[in-house]
Structures are given as structure tokens and as C-alpha cells.
C-alpha positions, 0 to 999 in steps of 0.5 A, a space after each residue: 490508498 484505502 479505497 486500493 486496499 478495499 478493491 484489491 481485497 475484493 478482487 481477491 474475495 472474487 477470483 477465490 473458488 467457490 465451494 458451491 455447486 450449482 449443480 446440487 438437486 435436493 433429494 427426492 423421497 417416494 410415497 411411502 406405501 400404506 398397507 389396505 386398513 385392517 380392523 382385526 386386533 393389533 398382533 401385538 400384546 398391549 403393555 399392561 399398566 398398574 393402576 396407581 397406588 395410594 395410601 389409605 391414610 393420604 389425607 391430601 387426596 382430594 384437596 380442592 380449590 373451594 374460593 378464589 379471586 383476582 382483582 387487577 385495576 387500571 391503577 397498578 393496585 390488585 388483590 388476589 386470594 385463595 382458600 382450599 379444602 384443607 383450610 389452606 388460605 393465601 391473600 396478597 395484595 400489592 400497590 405501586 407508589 412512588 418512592 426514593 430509587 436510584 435510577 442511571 443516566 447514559 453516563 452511568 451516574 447514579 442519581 435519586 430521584 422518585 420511581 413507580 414501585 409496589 408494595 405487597 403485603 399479604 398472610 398465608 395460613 396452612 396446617 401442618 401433616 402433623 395438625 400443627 396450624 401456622 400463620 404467616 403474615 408479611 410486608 415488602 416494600 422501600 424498608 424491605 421484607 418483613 415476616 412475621 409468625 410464631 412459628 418464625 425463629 427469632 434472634 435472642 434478646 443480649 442486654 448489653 450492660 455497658 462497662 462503667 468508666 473509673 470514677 478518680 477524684 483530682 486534685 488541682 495542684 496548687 501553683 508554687 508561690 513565687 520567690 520574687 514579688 513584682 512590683 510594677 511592670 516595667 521594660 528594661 533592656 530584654 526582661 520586664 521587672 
């Protein structure tokens, strides 16, 4: 029954009319035609162009790379590093280790097991348009990234003073003295005595 199905959509695919026509020829361009060279000046004028502008007092003008370097291993580690005309600095270095990852079965199930990872640290150093000098130095890897520099906001110190529970002295209280005194222990129908 299905091969049926099959032939009889085919068929139909077949005898359906086609809009292509074998009769389509592309288009056929002429030559352009060039004029004889001329040497003579253009007819036109030339735009004229300003020439850039700067401030008199940009002192970033002429900023320029004065060392630089880049160092990648056959092990996976590499440095590089960089320093400017305006004492701009900026290191880095990076190393794979492995580590603690979470990696994906074909089924979607997430285990741990050990993968290849990098970690980086590195420092930049730049002075500010202000002169104000600023020194950045950081760490990333399995804990995460950690910055550090003075210029950097740091969250305020709370000391928490944990609140002191109530202090109550007690006293037992003194079991009441029995009306009756037992004097053997001995089973008589449903009660001791």
C-alpha cells in the first residue's frame, strides 16, 4: 500500500507543468566603449579636504609601542606582555591544569570528572588623564576572578554583634511526697501494692 502512495505521488509530481523554459537564453552585454586616454587635468574640481585638527594640549598623540612580547609553548602555558610611551604597562600570563569540570554524557547526565582548564593572572598599570596612577592586578581560575587594586570599591566591613539569649535560672521543682508508703511489691488482681 505504500509503495502505491509513493508511485502515485510521483506520478503526479510528473505530469504536473513546468515553469521552466528551456528556451531562456542569458543576456548579452556590448563592449563598453572607452573614450581615447587624455592626459589634460580632470574637468571636474577636486574636493578639498581639511587637514585634521588636533588640540595643542593632547598629550596622547604620539603614544607608541616601546617593548612587547609573546611567548606560547608546546604545553598549553604562554605569556605576553607590553609596555607604552605613556608607561602604560600590561602582563598576562595563562597556564592549563586540570581540574574539577562538569562534563555531558549523550544522555545529558552531568558528571565530575577531571578537565584541561587555564588559568590566568596578570597586572595592568596606566596613569589617568588626571595624572592619578592606578595598578590592577588579577587572578582567574577554578575560584573565579579576583581583582585587586586600590583604586577598586570594596564593600563595607558590618561586624555583626550576635544578640545574647536570655540567661533564667530554674529550679527543679520538688516531686510532692507520696500520701501512702509501699511496703513490698506484690500483685493482686490488677494493681501492685
Amino acid at each position: 500500500m505504500k509503495l502505491f502512495v509513493i508511485a502515485a505521488v510521483l506520478a503526479v509530481a510528473a505530469a504536473a507543468p513546468s515553469s521552466y523554459k528551456p528556451e531562456y537564453k542569458p543576456p548579452a552585454y556590448a563592449a563598453p566603449a572607452y573614450a581615447a586616454p587624455s592626459y589634460s587635468a580632470p574637468a571636474y574640481a577636486a574636493p578639498a579636504y581639511a587637514a585634521p585638527a588636533y588640540a595643542k594640549d593632547n598629550k596622547y598623540a604620539g603614544i607608541t609601542i616601546t617593548s612587547q612580547s609573546d611567548e606560547r609553548n608546546l604545553d598549553g602555558s604562554s605569556q605576553w606582555s607590553y609596555a607604552q610611551s605613556d608607561y602604560t604597562t600590561r602582563e598576562e600570563s595563562q597556564v592549563q591544569k586540570k581540574m574539577q569540570g562538569v562534563a555531558y554524557d549523550s544522555y545529558g547526565k552531568a558528571t565530575y570528572e577531571d578537565v584541561m582548564g587555564n588559568t590566568n593572572k596578570g597586572s595592568s598599570y596606566w596613569v589617568s588623564p588626571e595624572g592619578e596612577k592606578f595598578t590592577l592586578t588579577w587572578v582567574a581560575d577554578e575560584q573565579g576572578f579576583k581583582p585587586k587594586g586600590d583604586h577598586l570599591p570594596v564593600a563595607p566591613v558590618h561586624v555583626y554583634e550576635l544578640p545574647v539569649a536570655p540567661v533564667h535560672e530554674y529550679e527543679l521543682p520538688v516531686a510532692p511526697a507520696l500520701p501512702y508508703k509501699r511496703t513490698g511489691l506484690g500483685y493482686s488482681g490488677n494493681s501492685y501494692y
